[in-house]
C-alpha positions as CSV (number, residue, x, y, z in Angstrom):
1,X,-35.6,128.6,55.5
2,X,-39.1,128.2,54.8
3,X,-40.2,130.1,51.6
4,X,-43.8,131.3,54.2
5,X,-41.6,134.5,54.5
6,X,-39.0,133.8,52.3
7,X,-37.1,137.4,50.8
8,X,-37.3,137.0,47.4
9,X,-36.4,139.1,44.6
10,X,-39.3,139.0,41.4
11,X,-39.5,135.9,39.9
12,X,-38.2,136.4,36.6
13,X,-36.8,134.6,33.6
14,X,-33.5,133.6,33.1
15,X,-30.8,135.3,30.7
16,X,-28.8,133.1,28.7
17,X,-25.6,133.8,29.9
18,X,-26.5,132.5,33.5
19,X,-26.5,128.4,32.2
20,X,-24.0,127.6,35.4
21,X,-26.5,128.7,37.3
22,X,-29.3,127.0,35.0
23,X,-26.5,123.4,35.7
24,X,-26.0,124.2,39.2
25,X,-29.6,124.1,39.9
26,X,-30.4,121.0,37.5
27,X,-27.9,119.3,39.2
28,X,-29.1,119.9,42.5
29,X,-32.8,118.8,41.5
30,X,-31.9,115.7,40.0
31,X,-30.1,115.0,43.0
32,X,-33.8,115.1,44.7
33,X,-35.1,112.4,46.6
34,X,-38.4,112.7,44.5
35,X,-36.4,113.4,41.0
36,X,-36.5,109.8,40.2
37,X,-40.6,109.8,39.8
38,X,-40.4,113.9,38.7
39,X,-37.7,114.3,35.9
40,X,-37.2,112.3,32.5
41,X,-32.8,112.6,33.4
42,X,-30.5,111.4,36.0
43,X,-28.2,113.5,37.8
44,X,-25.4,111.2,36.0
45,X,-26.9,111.8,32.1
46,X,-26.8,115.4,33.3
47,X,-23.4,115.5,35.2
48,X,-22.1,114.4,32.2
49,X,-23.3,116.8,29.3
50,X,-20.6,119.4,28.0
51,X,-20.9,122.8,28.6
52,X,-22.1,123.9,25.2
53,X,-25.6,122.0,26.0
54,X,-26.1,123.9,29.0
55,X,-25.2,126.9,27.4
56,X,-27.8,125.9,24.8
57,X,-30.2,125.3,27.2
58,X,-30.3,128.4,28.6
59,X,-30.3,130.3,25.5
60,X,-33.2,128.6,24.4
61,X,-35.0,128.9,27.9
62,X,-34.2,132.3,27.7
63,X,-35.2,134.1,24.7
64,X,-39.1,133.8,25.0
65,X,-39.9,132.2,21.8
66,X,-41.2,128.6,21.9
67,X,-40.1,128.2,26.1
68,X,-38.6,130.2,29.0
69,X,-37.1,129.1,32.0
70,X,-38.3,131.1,35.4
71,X,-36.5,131.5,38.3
72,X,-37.1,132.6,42.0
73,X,-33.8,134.3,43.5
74,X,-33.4,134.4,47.3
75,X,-32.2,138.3,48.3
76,X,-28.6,136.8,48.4
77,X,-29.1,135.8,44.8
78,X,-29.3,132.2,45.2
79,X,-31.8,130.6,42.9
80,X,-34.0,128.7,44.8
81,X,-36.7,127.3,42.8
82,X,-37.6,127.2,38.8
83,X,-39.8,126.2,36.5
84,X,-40.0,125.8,32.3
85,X,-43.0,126.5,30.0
86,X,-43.1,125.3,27.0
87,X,-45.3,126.1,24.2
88,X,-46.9,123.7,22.0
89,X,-48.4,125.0,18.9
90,X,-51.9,123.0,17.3
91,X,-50.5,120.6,14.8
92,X,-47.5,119.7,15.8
93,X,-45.7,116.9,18.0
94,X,-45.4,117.6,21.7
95,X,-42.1,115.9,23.3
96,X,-43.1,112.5,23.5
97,X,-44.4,112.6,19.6
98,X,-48.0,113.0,20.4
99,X,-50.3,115.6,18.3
100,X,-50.8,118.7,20.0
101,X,-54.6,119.3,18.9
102,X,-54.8,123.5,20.7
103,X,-52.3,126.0,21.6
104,X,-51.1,125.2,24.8
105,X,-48.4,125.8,27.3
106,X,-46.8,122.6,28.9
107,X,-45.2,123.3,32.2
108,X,-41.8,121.0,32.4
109,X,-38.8,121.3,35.3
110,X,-40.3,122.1,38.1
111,X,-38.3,122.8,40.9
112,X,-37.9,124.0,44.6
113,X,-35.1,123.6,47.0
114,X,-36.5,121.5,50.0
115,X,-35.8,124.7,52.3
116,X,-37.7,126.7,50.6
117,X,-41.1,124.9,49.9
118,X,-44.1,125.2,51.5
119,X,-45.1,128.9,51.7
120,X,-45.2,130.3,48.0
121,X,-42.2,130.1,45.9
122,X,-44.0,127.2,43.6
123,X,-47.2,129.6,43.6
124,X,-45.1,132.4,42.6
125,X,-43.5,130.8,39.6
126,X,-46.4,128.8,38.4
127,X,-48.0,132.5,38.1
128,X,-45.2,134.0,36.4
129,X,-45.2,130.9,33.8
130,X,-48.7,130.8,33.5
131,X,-49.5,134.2,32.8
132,X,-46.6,134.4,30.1
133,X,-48.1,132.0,28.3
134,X,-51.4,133.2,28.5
135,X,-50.0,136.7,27.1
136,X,-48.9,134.3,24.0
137,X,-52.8,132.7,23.2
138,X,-52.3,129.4,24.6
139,X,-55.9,127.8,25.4
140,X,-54.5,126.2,28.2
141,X,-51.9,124.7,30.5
142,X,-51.1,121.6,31.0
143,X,-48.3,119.3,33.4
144,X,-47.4,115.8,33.5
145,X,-47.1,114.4,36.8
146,X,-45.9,110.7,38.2
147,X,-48.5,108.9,39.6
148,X,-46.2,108.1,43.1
149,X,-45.5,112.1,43.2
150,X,-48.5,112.8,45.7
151,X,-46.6,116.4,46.8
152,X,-46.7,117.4,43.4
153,X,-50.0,116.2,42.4
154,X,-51.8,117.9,45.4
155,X,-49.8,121.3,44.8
156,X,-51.0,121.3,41.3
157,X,-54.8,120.4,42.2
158,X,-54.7,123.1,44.6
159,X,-53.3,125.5,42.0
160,X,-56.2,124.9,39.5
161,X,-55.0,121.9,37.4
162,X,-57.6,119.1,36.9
163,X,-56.8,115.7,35.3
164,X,-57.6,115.2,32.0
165,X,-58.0,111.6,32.0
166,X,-55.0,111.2,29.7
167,X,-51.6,109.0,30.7
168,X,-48.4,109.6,29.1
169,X,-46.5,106.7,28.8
170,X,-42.7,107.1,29.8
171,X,-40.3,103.8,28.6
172,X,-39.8,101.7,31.4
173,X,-42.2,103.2,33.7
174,X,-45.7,103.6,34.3
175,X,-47.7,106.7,33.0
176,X,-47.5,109.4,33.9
177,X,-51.2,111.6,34.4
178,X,-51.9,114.7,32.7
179,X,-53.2,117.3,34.1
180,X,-54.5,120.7,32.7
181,X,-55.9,124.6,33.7
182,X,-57.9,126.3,31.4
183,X,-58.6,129.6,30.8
184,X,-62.3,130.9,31.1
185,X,-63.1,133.4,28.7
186,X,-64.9,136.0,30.0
């Protein structure tokens, strides 16, 4: 089913006590052609963490604080796409141990089920993440994206991100580029 008139119920975050749906749909990602050049884990380093991480995950992806997880549900309650935002405060470390200089949101885990891409689900949770973190004083937005990801890379052009000129360098791969959307003050 192509997500162009997909039935959808409102993007929304996820609760904590839904992390076998959080797994279920990790696992399916990683098991993406493209997750190779899109996420940092394998689909083996995943399939392999206990149940008490993924019921961390979600807690923390849940509760609004520093990140939360968003999730597009089909009408049948399937989740069919998702995406994390993270927020970096100024002075600290992001992930990878760089300074984070501005308050910013940092958009990680993005994911849509191959059916259902092409028509709006992305759009719809990029939206949804954005505009939370916008309600939290971030200055901008900003993505990493792997150079041989061309899919993702045009998607997030088209949805306002522009490249910084920054790589992030990932161990034992190239860099990745970074790309950001900020907001104009009126």
């Amino acid at each position: 089913m192509n997500d162009a008139s997909f039935e959808v119920r409102p993007i929304r975050p996820i609760r904590a006590d839904e992390w076998p749906a959080v797994k279920a749909l990790r696992l399916i990602a990683l098991q993406d052609p493209a997750a190779p050049v899109a996420f940092l884990e394998t689909y083996e380093d995943a399939l392999a963490h206990p149940d008490s991480y993924w019921q961390e995950r979600a807690a923390r992806s849940s509760e609004g604080e520093g990140s939360l997880q968003f999730v597009a549900e089909a009408g049948d309650g399937t989740w069919v796409g998702s995406v994390v935002m993270l927020i970096e405060e100024a002075g600290t470390a992001d992930w990878a141990g760089f300074p984070v200089e501005r308050n910013q949101g940092h958009i990680v885990g993005v994911f849509v089920r191959p059916e259902w891409r092409g028509g709006g689900v992305t759009k719809g949770l990029f939206e949804a993440a954005v505009e939370w973190a916008w309600g939290r004083g971030v200055e901008a937005v900003r993505l990493i994206v792997h150079e041989d990801n061309p899919r993702a890379q045009g998607f997030y052009r088209k949805a306002g991100f522009v490249p910084t000129g920054k790589t992030v360098p990932l161990p034992g791969q190239e860099g990745e580029i970074e790309l950001e959307f900020v907001l104009e003050k009126a």
